[in-house]
Structure formats: C-alpha cells, structure tokens
Backbone as CSV, one residue per row, in Angstrom:
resi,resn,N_x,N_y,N_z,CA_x,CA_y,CA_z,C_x,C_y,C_z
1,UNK,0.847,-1.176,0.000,0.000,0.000,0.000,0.891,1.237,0.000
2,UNK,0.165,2.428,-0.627,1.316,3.453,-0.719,0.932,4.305,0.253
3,UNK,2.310,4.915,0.807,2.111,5.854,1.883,0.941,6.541,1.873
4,UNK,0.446,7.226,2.921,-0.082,8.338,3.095,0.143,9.524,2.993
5,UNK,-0.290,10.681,2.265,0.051,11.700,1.369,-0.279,12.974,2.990
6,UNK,0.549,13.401,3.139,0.747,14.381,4.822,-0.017,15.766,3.816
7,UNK,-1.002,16.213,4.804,-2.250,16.879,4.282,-2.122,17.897,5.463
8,UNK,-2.045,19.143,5.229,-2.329,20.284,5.885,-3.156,20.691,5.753
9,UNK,-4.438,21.287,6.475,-5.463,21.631,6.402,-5.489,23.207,7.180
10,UNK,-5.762,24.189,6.535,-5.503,25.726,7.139,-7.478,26.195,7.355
11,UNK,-7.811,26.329,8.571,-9.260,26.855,8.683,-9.053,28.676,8.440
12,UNK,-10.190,28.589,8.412,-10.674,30.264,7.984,-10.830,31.074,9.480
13,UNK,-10.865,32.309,9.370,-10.778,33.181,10.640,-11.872,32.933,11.781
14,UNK,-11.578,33.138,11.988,-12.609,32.494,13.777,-13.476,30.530,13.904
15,UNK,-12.452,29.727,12.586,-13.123,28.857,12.751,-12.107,27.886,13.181
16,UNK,-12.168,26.512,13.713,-11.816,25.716,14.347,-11.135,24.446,13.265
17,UNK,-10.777,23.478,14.133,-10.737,21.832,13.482,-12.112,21.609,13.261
18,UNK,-13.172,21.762,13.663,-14.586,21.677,13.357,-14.966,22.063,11.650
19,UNK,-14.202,22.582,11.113,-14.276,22.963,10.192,-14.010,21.716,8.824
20,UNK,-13.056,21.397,9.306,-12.346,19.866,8.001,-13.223,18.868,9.333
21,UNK,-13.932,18.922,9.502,-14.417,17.272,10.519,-15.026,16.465,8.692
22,UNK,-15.576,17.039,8.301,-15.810,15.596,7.088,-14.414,15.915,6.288
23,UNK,-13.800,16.455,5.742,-12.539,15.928,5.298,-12.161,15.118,6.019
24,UNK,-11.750,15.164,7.402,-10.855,14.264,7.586,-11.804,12.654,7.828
25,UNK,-12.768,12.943,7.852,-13.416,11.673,8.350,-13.577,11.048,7.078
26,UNK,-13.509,11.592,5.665,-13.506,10.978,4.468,-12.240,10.803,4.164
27,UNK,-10.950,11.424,4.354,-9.462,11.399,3.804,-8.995,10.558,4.665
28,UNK,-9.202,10.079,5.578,-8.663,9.772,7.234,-7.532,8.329,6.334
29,UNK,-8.132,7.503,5.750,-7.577,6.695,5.397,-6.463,6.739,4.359
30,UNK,-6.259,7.547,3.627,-5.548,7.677,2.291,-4.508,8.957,2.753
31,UNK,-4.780,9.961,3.586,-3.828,10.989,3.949,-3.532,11.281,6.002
32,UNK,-2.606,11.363,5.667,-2.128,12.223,7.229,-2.503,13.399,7.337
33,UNK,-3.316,13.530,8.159,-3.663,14.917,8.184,-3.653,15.765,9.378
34,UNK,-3.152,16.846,9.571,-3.278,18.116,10.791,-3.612,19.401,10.125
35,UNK,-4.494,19.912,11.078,-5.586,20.685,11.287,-4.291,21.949,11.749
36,UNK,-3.927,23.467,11.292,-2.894,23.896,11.592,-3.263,25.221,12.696
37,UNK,-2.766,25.036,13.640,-3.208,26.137,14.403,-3.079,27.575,14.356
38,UNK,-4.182,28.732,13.949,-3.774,30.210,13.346,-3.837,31.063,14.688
39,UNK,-4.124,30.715,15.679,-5.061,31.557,16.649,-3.531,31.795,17.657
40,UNK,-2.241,31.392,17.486,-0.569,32.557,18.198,-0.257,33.238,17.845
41,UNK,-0.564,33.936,16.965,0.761,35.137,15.957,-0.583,35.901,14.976
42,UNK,-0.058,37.083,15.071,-1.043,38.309,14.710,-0.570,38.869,13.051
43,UNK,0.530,38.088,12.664,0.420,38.688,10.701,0.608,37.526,10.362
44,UNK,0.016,36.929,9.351,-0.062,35.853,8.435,1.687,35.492,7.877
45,UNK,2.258,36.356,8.111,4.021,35.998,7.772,4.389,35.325,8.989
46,UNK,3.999,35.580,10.359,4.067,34.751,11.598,3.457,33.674,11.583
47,UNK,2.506,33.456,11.245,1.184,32.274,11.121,2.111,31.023,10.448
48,UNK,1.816,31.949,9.197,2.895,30.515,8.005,4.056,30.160,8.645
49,UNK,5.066,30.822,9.018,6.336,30.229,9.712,6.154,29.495,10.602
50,UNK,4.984,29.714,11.769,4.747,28.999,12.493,4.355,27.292,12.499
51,UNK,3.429,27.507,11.196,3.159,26.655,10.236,3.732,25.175,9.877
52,UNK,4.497,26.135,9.456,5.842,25.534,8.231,6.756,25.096,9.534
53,UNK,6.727,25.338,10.463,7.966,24.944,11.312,7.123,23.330,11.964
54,UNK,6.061,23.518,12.182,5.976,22.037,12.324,5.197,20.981,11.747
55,UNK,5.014,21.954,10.518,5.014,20.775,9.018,5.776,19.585,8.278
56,UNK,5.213,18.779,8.309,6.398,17.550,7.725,7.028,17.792,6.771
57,UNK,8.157,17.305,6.031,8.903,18.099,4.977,8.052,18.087,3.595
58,UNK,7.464,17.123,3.296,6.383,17.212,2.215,4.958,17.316,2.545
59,UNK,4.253,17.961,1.806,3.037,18.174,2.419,2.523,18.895,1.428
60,UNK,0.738,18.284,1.331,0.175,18.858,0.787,-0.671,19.872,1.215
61,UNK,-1.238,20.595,1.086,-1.965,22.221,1.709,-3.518,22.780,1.215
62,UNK,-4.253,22.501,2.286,-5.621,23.491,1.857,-6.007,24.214,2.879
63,UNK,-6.348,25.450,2.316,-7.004,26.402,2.931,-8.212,27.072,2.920
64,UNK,-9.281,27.337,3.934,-10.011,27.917,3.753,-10.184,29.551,3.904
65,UNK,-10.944,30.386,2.930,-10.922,31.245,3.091,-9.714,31.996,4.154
66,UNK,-10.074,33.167,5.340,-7.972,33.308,5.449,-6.912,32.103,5.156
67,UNK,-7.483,30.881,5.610,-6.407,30.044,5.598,-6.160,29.889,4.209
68,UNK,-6.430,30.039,3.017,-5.936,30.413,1.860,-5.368,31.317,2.101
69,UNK,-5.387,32.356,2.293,-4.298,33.488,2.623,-3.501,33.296,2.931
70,UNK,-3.070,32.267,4.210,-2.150,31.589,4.867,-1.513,30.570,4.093
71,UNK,-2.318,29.697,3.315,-1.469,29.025,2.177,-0.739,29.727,1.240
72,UNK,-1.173,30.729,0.799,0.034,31.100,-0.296,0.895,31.756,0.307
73,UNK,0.980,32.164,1.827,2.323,32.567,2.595,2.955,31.525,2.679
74,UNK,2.362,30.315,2.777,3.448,29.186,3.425,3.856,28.940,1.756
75,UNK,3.332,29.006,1.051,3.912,28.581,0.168,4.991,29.472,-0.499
76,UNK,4.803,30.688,-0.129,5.682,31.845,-0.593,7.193,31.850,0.333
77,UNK,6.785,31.239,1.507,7.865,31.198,2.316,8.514,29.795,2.275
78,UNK,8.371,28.859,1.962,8.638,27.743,1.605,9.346,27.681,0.112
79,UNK,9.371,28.402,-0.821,9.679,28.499,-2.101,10.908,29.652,-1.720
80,UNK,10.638,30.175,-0.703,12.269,31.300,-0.883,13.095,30.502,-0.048
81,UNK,12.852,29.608,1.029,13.590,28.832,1.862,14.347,27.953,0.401
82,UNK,13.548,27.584,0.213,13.863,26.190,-0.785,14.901,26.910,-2.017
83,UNK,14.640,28.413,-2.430,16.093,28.970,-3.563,16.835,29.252,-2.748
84,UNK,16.683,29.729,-1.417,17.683,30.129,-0.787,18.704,29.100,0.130
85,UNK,18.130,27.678,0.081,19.028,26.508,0.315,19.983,25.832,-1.241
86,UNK,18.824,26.315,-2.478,19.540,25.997,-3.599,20.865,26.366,-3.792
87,UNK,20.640,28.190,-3.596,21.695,29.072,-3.894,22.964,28.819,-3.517
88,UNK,22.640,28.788,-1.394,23.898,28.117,-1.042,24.569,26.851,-1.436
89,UNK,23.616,26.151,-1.637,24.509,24.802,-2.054,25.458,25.263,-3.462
90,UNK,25.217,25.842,-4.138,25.847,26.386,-5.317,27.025,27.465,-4.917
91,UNK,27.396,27.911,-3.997,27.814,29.287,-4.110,30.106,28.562,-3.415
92,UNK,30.617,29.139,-3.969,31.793,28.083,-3.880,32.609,28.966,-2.416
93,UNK,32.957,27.623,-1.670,33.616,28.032,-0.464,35.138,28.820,-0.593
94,UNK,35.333,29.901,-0.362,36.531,30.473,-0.201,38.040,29.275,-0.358
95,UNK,38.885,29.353,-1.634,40.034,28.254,-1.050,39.494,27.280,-2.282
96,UNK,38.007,26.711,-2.297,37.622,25.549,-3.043,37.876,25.448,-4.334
97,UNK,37.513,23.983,-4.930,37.515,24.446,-6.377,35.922,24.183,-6.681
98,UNK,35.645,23.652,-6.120,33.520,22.867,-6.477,32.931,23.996,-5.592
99,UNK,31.762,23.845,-5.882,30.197,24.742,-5.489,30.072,23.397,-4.215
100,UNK,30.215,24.331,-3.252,29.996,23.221,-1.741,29.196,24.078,-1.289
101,UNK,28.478,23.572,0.200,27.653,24.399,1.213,28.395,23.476,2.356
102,UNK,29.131,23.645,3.644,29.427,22.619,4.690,28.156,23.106,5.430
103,UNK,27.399,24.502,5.273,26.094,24.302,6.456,24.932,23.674,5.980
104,UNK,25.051,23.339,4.841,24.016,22.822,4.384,24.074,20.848,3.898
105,UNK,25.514,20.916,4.575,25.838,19.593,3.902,25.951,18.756,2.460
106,UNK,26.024,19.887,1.898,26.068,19.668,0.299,27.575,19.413,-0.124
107,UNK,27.264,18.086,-1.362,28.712,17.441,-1.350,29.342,17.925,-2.561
C-alpha cells in the first residue's frame, strides 16, 4: 500500500478543526492529516512560519478562506527557503575548487 500523502489543512478566521471534521473523516484513510493552528501570531508571515515549522517536509496544503491566505504565505515562504538553500549549495567556499555548502551539507 502506498504511503499516506501528509495533508495540511488551514481553517478560515474564527473557525476551528470543526471545520475539516468531514474531510478528515472521508481522507482519514488515504492521507495524514493536521488541522494547523492560526489563533498565536497576529500577521499571516508569523502564522505561516509557524506553520511551516511544524510541518512535515512534504506536504500537501488546503485552505479555507484566510487560511488560503495563509497558504500562499506558506507557500511563498517555503519556495524562498527552498532557492535560498539551492543558492547556497551552489555558491563556492573560499580556497575551493567545487560549489559546496558545509552548512548545508552539500557534497
């Protein structure tokens, strides 16, 4: 059987996990899913990081109403993380002759 596809689910402003209760009770089997909490951090650039920090490394994403809002932050912030790990891995260490990163562990 193939894994389970890790499912983020973002609710809309003043609403709850109550919100995906039939998603998840229909997806429950085929995806991993968490319900992402918006209600610590007061700008949606805080929200998403918050997000994204204890998001699994792949993951798929829906949002409702704000939490769409909140999805295309995480996704906006997730896409500059992701050039900005590219970059370094590319960028050549002082001395070297290859494109290394040692903080990034790139060989």
């Amino acid at each position: 059987m193939a894994e389970a596809t890790n499912l983020v689910l973002v609710p809309g402003l003043l609403c709850t996990k109550a919100l995906w209760a039939p998603q998840l009770a229909a997806l429950g089997d085929i995806a991993a899913m968490r319900v992402a909490d918006h209600t610590r951090h007061d700008s949606m650039a805080a929200i998403a990081e918050s997000i994204l920090a204890v998001a699994p490394e792949r993951f798929a994403l829906a949002g409702l109403s704000m939490g769409g809002f909140i999805s295309f932050e995480i996704v906006r912030q997730a896409a500059a993380a992701r050039d900005q790990a590219g970059s370094a891995r590319h960028q050549r260490a002082p001395g070297s002759a290859g494109a290394t990163s040692a903080a990034l562990g790139a060989q």
